[in-house]
C-alpha positions as CSV (number, residue, x, y, z in Angstrom):
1,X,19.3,-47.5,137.8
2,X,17.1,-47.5,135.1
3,X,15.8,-44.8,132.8
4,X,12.3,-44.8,131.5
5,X,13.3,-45.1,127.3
6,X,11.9,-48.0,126.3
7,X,13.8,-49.6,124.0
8,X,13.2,-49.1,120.4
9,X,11.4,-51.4,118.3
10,X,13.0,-53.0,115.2
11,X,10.7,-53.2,112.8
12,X,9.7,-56.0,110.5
13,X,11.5,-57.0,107.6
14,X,14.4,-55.6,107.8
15,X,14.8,-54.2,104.4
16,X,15.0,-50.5,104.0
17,X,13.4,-48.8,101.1
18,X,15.0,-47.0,99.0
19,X,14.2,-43.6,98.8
20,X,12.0,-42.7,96.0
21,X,13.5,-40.2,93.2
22,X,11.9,-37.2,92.6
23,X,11.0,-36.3,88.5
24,X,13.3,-34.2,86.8
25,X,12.2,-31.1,86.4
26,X,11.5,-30.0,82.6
27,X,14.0,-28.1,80.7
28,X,12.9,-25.1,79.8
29,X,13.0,-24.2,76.1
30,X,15.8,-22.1,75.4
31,X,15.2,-18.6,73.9
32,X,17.3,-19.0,70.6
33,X,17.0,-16.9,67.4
34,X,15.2,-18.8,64.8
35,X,17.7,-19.8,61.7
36,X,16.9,-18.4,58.9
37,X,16.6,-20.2,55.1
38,X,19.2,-19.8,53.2
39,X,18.6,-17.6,50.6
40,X,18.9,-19.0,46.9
41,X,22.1,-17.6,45.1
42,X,21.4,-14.3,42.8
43,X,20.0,-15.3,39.5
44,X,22.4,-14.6,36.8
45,X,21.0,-11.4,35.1
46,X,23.5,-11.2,32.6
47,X,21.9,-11.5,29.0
48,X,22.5,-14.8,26.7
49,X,24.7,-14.0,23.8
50,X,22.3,-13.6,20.8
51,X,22.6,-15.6,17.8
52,X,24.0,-12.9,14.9
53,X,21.5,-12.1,12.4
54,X,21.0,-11.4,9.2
55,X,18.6,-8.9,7.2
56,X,19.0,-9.7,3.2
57,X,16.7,-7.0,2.1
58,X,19.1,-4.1,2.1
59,X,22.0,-6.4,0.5
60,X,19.4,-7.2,-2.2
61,X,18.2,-3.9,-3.0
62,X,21.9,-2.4,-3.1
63,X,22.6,-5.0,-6.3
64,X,19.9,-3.2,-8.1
65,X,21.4,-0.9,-10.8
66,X,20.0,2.6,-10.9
67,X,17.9,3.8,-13.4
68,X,18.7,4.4,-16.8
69,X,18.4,7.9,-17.2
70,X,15.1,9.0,-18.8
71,X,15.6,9.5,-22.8
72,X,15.2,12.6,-24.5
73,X,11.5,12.7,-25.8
74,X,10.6,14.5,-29.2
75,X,10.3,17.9,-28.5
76,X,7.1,18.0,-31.1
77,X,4.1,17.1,-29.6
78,X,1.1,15.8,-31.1
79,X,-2.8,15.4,-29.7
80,X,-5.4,13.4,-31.3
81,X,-9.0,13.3,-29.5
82,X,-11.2,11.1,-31.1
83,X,-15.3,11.2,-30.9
84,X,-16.0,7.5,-30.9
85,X,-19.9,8.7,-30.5
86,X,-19.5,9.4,-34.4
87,X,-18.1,5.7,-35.4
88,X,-17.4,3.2,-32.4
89,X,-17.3,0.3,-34.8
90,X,-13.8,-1.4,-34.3
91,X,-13.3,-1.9,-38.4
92,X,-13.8,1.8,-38.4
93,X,-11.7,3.2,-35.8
94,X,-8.9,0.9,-37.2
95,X,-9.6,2.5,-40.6
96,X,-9.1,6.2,-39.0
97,X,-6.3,4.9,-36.5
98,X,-4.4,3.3,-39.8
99,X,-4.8,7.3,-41.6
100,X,-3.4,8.6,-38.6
101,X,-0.5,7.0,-38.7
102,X,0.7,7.6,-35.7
103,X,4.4,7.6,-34.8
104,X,5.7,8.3,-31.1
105,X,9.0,8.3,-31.7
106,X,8.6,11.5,-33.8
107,X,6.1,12.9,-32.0
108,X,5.0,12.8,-28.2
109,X,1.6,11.7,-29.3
110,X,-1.5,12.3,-26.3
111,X,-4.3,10.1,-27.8
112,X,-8.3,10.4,-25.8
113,X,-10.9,8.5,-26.7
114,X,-13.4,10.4,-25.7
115,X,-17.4,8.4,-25.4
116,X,-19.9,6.4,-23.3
117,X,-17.7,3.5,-22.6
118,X,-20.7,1.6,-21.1
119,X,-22.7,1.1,-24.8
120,X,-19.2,1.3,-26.8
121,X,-18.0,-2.3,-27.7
122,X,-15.3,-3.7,-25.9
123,X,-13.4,-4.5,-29.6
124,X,-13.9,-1.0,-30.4
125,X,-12.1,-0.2,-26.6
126,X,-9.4,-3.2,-27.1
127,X,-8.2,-1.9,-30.2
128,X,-8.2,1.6,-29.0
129,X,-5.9,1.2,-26.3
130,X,-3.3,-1.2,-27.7
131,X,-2.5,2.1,-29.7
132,X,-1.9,3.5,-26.4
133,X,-5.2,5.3,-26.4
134,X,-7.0,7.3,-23.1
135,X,-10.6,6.0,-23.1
136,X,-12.5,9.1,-21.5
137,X,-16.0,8.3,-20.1
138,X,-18.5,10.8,-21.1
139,X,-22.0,9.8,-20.1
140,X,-24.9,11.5,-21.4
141,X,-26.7,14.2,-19.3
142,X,-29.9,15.8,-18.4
143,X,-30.1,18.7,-21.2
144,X,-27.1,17.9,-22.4
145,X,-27.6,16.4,-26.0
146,X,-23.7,15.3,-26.9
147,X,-21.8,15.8,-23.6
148,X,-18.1,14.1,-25.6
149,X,-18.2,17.1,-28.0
150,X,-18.2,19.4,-24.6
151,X,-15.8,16.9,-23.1
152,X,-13.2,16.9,-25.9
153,X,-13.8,20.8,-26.4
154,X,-12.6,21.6,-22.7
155,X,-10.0,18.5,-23.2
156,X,-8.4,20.3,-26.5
157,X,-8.4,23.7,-24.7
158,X,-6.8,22.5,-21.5
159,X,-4.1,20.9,-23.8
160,X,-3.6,24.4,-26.3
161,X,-2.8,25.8,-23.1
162,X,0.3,24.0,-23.0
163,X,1.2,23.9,-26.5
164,X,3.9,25.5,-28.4
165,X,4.4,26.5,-32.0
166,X,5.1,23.4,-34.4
167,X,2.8,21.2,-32.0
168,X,-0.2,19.6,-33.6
169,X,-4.1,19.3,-32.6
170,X,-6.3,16.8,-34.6
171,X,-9.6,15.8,-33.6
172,X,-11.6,13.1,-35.1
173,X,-15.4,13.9,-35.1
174,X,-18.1,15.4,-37.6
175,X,-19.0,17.7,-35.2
176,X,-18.0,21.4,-37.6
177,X,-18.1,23.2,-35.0
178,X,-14.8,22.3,-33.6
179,X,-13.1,24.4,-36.7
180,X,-13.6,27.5,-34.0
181,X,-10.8,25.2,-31.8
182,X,-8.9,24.6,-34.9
183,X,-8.9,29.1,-35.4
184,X,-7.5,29.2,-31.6
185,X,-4.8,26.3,-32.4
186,X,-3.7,28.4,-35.4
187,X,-3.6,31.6,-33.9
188,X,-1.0,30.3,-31.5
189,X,1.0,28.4,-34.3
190,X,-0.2,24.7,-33.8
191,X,-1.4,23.1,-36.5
192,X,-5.1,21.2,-36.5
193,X,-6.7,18.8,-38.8
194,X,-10.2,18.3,-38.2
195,X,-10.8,14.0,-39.5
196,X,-14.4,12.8,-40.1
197,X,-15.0,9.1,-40.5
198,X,-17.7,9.5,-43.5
199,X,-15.4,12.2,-45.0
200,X,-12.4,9.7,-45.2
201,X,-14.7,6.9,-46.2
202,X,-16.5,8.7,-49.2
């Protein structure tokens, strides 16, 4: 009895093909934590060791000896103001300085040269202060005819005011008028000459 199957076909070329392979599938990234840098090691805060130094200054001053106590100065004291607007040649201001005869280490001697500094020679102001001498500037003014003999007037005063008996006052000037300083100086028991150039010279 037969059925109605046909019977199957072979088909040609009898090689089978081999089954195709489907593509991966891609990996998903994994969610990890990103890594961090490393961090640099601490810096080294602690300080460098100093190179030991040396100030010299104090060292030197401390080899200085200390002063020499201050000798004892004559207890007499002696002020000569001297009107170079009378005489401001230098021959004769060393002709009055030689009469003088000053000595400071009798006498604590106060010498002022008392004139216009800017018409007075300079040998007149050289010699004047090697003796140790104060050059006072008095320059003339308005109305004023002799503004030294004011200047040495308020000079002499300010000094009397100081002064003690056995002192001594001398100003050098032809000016007479300063004998009224020389009654005050005496009056308190200081002594006063009162020099002139053309009186000492003749």
């Amino acid at each position: 009895m037969t059925t109605g199957r046909k019977p199957a076909r072979r088909r040609r070329g009898g090689r089978s093909r081999a089954p195709v392979e489907a593509p991966a599938p891609a990996e998903a990234p994994l969610d990890l934590p990103l890594e961090e840098p490393a961090a640099s090691p601490p810096a080294d805060t602690t300080p460098a060791e100093l190179v030991a130094t040396f100030d010299p200054e104090p060292a030197f001053a401390a080899r200085i000896p200390p002063p020499e106590p201050e000798r004892p100065r004559p207890s007499v004291r002696r002020a000569i103001f001297f009107d170079v607007e009378n005489s401001s040649r230098a021959d004769h201001v060393a002709r009055v300085l030689a009469h003088l005869d000053i000595d400071r280490m009798t006498r604590t001697t106060d010498l002022c040269a008392v004139g216009n500094w800017r018409v007075v020679n300079h040998d007149t102001a050289r010699l004047l202060a090697e003796r140790g001498a104060h050059l006072v500037h008095s320059a003339p003014s308005a109305g004023v005819r002799d503004w030294s003999d004011l200047r040495i007037a308020v000079a002499a005063g300010v000094w009397l005011a100081a002064a003690r008996p056995g002192d001594l006052l001398e100003i050098v000037t032809d000016d007479q008028a300063f004998d009224a300083v020389g009654d005050v100086a005496t009056s308190l028991g200081v002594g006063f000459h009162r020099l002139s150039y053309r009186a000492l010279a003749g």
